[in-house]
DSSP file (Angstrom, degrees, kcal/mol; ACC not computed):
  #  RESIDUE AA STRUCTURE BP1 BP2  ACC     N-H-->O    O-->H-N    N-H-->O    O-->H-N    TCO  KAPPA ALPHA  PHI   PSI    X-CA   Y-CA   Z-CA
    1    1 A X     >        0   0    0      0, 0.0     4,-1.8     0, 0.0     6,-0.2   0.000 360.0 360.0 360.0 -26.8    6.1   18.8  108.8
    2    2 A X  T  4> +     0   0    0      1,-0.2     5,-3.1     2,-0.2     4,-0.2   0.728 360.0  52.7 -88.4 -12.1    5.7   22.1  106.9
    3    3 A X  T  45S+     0   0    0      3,-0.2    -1,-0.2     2,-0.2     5,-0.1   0.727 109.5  53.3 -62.5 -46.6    7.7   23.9  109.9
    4    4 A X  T  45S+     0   0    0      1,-0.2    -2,-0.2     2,-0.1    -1,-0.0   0.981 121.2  27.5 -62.5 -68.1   10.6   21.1  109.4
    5    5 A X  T  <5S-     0   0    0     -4,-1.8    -1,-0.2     2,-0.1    -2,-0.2   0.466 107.4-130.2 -91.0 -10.1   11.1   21.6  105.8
    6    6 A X  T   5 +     0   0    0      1,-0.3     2,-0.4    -4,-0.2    -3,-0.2   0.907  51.8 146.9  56.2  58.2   10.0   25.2  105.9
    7    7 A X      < -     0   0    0     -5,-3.1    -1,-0.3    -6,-0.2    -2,-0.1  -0.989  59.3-101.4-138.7 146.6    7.7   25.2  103.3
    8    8 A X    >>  -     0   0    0     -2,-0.4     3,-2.1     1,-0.1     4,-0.5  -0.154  29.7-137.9 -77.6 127.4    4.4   27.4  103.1
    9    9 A X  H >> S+     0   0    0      1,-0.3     3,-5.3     2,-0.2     4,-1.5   0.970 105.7  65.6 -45.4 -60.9    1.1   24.8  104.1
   10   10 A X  H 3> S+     0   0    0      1,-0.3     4,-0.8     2,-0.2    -1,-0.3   0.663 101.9  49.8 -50.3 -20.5   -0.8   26.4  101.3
   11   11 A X  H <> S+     0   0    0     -3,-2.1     4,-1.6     2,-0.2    -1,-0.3   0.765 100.9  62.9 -76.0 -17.4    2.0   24.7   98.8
   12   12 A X  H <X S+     0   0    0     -3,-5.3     4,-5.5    -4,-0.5    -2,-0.2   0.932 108.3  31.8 -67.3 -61.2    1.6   22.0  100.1
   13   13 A X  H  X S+     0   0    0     -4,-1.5     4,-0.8     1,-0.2    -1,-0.2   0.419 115.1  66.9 -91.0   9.9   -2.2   21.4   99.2
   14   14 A X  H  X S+     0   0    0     -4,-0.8     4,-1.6    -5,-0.2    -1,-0.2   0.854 100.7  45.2 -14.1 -78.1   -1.3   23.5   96.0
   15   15 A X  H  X S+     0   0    0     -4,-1.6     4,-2.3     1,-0.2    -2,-0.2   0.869 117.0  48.6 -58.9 -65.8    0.7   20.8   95.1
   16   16 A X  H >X S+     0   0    0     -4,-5.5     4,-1.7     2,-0.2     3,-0.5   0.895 112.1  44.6 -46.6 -64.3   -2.3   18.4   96.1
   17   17 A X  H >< S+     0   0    0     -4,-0.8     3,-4.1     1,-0.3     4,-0.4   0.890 107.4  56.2 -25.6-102.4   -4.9   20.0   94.4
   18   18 A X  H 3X S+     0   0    0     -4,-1.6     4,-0.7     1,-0.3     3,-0.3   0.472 110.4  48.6 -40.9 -35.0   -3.0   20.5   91.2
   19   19 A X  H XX S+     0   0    0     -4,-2.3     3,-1.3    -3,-0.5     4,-1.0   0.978 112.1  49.0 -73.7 -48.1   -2.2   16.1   91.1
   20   20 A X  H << S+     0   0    0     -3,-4.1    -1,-0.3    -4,-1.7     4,-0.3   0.711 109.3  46.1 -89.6   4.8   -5.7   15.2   91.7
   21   21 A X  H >4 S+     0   0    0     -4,-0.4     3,-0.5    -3,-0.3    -1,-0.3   0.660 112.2  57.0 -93.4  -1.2   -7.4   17.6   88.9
   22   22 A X  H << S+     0   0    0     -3,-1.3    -2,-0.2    -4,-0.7    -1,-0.1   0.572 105.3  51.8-107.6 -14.4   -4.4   16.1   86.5
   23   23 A X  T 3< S+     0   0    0     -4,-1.0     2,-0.3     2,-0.0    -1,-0.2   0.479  87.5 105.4 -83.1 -13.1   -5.8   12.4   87.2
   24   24 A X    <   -     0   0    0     -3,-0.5     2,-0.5    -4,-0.3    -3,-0.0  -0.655  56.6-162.2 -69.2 118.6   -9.3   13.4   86.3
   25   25 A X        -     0   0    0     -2,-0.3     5,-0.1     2,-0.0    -3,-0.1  -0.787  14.1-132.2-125.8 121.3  -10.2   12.1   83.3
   26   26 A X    >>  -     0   0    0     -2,-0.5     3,-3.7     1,-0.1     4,-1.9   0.189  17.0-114.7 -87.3 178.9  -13.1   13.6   81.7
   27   27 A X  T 34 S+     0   0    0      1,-0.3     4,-0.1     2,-0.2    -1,-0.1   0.593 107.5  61.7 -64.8 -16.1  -16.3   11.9   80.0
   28   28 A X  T 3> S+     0   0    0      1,-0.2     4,-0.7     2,-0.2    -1,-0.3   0.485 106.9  40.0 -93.5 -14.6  -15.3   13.3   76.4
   29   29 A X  H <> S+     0   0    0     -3,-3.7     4,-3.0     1,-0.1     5,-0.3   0.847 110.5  55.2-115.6   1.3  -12.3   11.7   76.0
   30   30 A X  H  X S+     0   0    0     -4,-1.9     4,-2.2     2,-0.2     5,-0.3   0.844 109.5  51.3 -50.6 -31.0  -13.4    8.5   77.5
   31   31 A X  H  > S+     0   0    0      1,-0.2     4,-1.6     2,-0.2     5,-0.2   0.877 114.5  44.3 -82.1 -31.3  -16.0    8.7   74.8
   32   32 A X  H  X S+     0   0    0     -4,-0.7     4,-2.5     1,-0.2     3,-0.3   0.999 112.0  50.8 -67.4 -45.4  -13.1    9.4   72.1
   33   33 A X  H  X>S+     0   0    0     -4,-3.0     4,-2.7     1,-0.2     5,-0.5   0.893 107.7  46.2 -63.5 -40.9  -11.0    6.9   73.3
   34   34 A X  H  X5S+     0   0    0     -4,-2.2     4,-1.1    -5,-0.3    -1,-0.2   0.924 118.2  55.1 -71.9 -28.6  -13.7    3.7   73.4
   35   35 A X  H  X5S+     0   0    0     -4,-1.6     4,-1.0    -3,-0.3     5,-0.3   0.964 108.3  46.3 -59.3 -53.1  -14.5    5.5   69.3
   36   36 A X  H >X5S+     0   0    0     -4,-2.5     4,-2.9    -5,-0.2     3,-2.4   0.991 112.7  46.4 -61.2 -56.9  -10.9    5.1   68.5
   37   37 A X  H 3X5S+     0   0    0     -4,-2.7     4,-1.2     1,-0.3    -1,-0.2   0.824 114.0  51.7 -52.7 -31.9  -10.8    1.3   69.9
   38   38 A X  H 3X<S+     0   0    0     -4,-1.1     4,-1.2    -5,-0.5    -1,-0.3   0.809 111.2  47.5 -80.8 -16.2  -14.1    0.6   67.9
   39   39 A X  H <X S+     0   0    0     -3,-2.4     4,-1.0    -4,-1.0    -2,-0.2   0.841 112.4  45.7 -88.6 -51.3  -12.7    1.9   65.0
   40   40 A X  H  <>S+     0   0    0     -4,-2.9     5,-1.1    -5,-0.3     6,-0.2   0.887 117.7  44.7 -48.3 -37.9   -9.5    0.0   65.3
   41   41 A X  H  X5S+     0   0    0     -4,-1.2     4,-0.5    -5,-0.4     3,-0.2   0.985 107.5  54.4 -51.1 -57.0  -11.3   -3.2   66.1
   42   42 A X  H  <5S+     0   0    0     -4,-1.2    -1,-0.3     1,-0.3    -2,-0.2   0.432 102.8  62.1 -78.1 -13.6  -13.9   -2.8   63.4
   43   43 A X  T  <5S-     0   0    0     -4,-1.0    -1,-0.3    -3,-0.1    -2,-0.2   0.149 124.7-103.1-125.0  -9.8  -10.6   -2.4   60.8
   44   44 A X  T  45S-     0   0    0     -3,-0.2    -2,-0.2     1,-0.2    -3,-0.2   0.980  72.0 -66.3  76.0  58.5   -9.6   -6.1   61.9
   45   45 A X  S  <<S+     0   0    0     -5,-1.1    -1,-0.2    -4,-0.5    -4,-0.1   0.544 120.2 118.8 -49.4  91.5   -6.7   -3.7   64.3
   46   46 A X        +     0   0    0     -6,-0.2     2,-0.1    -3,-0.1    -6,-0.1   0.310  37.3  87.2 -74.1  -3.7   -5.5   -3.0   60.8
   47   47 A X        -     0   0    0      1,-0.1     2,-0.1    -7,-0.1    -4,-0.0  -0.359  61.6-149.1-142.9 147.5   -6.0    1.1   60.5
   48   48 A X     >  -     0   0    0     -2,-0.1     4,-0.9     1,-0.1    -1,-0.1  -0.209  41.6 -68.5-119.6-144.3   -3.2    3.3   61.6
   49   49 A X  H  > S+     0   0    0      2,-0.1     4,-2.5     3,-0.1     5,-0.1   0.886 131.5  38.6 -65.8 -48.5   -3.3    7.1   63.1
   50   50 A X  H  4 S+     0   0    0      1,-0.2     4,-0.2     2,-0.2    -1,-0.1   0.938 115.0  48.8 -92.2 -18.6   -4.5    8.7   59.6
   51   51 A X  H >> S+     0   0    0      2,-0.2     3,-2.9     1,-0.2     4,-1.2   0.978 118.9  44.0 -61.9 -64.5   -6.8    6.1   58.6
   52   52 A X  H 3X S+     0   0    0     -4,-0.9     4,-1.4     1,-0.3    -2,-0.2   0.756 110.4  49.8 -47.7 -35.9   -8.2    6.4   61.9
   53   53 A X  H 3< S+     0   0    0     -4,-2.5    -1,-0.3     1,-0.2    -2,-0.2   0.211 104.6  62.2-106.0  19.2   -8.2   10.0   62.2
   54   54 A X  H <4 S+     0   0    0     -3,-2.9    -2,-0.3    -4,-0.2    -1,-0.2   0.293 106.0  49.9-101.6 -15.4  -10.0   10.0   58.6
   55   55 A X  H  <        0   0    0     -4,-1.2    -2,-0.2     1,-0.1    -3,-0.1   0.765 360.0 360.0 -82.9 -40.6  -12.8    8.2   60.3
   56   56 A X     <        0   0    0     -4,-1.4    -1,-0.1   -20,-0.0    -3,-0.1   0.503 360.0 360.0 -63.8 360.0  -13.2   10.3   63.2
């Protein structure tokens, strides 16, 4: 296929690579995100960005 379209293999799985580290999502912002949603919760989902980000 990379003969057809005449593009270099190594871009190919360049190209690959680069999508699956950009889908990883790592354990620190899982851990922020479930903090923001407890915060929100715990605020009766009243609390906005700055409220929120006065808590953090």
């Amino acid at each position: 296929m990379c003969k057809l379209l005449k593009v270099p293999r190594s871009l190919v799985y360049y190209h690959i690579n680069k999508r699956a580290e950009s889908n990883k999502i790592s354990k620190e912002e899982i851990q922020l995100e479930n903090e923001i949603i407890d915060i929100f919760r715990k605020s009766r989902n009243n609390y906005g960005t700055r409220k929120i980000k006065k808590e953090l």
